[in-house]
C-alpha positions, -999 to 999 in steps of 0.1 A, spaced: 27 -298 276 49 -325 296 70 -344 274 59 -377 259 71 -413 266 71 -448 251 88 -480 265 87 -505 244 95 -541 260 103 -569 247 90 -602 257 114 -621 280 130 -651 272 99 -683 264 101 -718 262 111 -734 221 82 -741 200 85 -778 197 60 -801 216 33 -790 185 26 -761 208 17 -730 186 37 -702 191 11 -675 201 10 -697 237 45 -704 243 51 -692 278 83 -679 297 115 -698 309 127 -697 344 155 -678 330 131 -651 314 110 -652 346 141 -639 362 153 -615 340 121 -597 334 119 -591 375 154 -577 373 144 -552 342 112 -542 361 131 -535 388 157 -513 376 129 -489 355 107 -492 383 120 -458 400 119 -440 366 87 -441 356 55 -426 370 26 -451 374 -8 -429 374 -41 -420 352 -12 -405 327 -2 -440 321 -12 -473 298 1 -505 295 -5 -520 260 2 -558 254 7 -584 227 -17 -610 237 8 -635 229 12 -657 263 49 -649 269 42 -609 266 11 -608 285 31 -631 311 61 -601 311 35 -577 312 23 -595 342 57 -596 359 64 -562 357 29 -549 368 40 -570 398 76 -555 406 54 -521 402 23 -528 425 6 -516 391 -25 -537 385 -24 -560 357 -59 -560 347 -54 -527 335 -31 -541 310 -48 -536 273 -45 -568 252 -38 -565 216 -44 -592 195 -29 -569 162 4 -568 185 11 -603 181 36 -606 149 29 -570 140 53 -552 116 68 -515 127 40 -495 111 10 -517 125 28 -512 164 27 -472 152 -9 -473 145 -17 -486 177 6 -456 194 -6 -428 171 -44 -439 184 -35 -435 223 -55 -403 234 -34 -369 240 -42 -370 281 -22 -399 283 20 -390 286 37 -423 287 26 -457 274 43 -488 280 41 -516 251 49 -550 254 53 -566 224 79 -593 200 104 -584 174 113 -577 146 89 -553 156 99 -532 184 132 -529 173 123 -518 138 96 -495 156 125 -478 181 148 -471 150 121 -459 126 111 -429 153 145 -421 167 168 -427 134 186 -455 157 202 -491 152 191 -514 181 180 -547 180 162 -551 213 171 -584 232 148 -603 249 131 -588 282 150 -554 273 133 -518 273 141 -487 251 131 -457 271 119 -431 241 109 -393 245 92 -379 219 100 -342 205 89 -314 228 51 -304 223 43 -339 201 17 -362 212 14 -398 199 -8 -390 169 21 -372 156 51 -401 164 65 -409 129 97 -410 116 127 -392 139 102 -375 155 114 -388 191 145 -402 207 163 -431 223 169 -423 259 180 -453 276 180 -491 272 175 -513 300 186 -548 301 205 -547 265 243 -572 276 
């Protein structure tokens, strides 16, 4: 069995919340625009994009927009992107649920999500302290011969960040 992978991204940098705009459909900043193509850049030669692969996203405006940007930089086709509205604001353990449902054929999912969340996710499962900045990526394996039904506590481990200054 090939070993398992998870990248989970963090949103890159959005607009403030004033304006009465909501905060599910605050979009990105020039400045996270940028930094989100520079990120997808530098993981884009080490990852494989294939059949093996899904991209799982908040729904929230700014992470479906960094999703979007990435796909991009990849020549990966964003309407395979899977929106997930239970993403959005999701605690460690809810972001786990969605991973431990993504079938066994499937050897690296990409996540695109918010924090507290993804950070609290990457140091649950790889016994870590990272607080994950915006439009950065932890790169995590997971133990030889586990799939993503069986991810749970220290059960994988924190390979590489990207973008973290």
């Amino acid at each position: 069995m090939k070993e398992k992978s998870v990248f989970l991204i963090r949103h890159a940098k959005a607009e403030e919340g004033l304006d009465g705009k909501l905060d599910y459909y605050r979009a990105l900043k020039e400045k996270g625009i940028e930094k989100a193509c520079e990120i997808a850049f530098e993981i884009k030669d080490k990852i494989t994009l294939n059949e093996k692969t899904m991209l799982i996203s908040s729904s929230a405006k700014r992470a479906l927009q960094t999703a979007e940007i990435f796909c991009n930089v990849w020549g990966y086709p964003a309407h395979k992107i899977i929106k997930k509205d239970n993403i959005y604001e999701a605690t460690f353990t809810e972001i786990l649920k969605e991973i431990n449902k993504v079938p066994n054929h499937i050897d690296t999912i990409i996540l695109f999500g918010h924090n507290p969340g993804l950070s609290s996710l990457t140091n649950y499962i790889c016994n870590t302290y990272i607080n994950l900045s915006t439009a950065s990526a932890a790169e995590i394996l997971l133990e030889k011969n586990f799939n993503f039904a069986e991810l749970s506590e220290n059960t994988a481990y924190l390979k590489h960040i990207f973008g973290q200054y």
